[in-house]
C-alpha positions in Angstrom: 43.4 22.6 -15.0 45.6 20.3 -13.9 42.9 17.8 -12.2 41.5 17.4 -15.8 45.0 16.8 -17.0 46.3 14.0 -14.6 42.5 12.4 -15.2 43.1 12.3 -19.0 46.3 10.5 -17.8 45.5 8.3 -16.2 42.7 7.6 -18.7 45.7 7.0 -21.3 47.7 4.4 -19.2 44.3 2.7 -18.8 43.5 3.1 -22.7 40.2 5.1 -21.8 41.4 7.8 -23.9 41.7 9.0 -27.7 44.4 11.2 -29.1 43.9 13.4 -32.1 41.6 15.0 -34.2 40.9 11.9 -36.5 41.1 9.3 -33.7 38.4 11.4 -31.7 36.3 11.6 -35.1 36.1 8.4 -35.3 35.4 7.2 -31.3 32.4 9.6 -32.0 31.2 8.5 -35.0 31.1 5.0 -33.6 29.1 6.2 -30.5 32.8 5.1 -28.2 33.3 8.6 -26.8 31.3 10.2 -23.2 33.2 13.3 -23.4 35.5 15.6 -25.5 38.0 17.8 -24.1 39.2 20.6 -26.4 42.3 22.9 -26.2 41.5 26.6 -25.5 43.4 27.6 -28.6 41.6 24.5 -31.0 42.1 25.2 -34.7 39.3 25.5 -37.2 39.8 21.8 -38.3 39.0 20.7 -34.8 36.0 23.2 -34.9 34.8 21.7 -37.8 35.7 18.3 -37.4 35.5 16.8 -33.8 33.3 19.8 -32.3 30.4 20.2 -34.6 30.2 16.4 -34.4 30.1 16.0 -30.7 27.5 18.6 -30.6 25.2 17.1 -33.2 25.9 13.4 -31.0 25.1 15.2 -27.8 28.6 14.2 -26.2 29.8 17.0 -23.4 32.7 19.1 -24.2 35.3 20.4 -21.6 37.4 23.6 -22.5 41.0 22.4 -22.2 44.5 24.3 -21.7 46.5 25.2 -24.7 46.9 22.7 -27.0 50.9 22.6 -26.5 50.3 22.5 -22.4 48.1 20.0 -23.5 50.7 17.7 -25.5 53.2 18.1 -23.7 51.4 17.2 -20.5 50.6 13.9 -22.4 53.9 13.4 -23.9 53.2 14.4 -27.4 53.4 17.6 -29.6 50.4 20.0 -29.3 46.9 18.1 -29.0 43.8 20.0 -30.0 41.1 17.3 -28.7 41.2 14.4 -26.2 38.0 11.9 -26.8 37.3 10.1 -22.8 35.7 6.4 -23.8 35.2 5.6 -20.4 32.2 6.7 -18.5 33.2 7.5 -15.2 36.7 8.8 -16.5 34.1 11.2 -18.5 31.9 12.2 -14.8 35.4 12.7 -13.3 37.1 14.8 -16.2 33.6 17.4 -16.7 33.8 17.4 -12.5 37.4 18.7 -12.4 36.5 21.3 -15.5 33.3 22.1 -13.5 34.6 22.3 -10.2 38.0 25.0 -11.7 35.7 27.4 -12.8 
């Protein structure tokens, strides 16, 4: 887990990544976002929201830690979805998920 942690990271310093449930909405909506990672513990507003969404777009999901391992990884209070913009950042992030499992 923590491979696809320091990748979002480092995606964030580089401004590859989206933050929230609105702000990953949005990057979807407007066709910005190659992958979604989603905490393991994601609320129904997430589900219906950013999931449902990113299914119907065809965008890959990742199953993420805990939402507050998640945050507080990132610096902020508990994050139920991460949106990747960046391609590659995207190939690397579904690698580490795959390659954990």
């Amino acid at each position: 887990m923590s491979g696809v942690i320091g990748l979002i990271g480092l995606g964030m310093r580089a401004g590859h990544v989206v933050v929230g449930v609105d702000a990953v909405r949005s990057a979807l909506q407007a066709g910005k976002c190659m992958c979604v990672v989603v905490a393991s513990d994601a609320t129904p507003r997430a589900n219906d929201k950013v999931i449902r969404l990113a299914q119907a777009k065809g965008v890959p999901m990742v199953q993420g830690p805990e939402a507050a391992l998640l945050g507080e990884r990132l610096g902020r209070p508990p994050v139920m979805v991460v949106g990747i913009r960046d391609r590659a950042l995207a190939a690397g992030v579904q690698g580490a998920a795959a390659a954990r499992q």
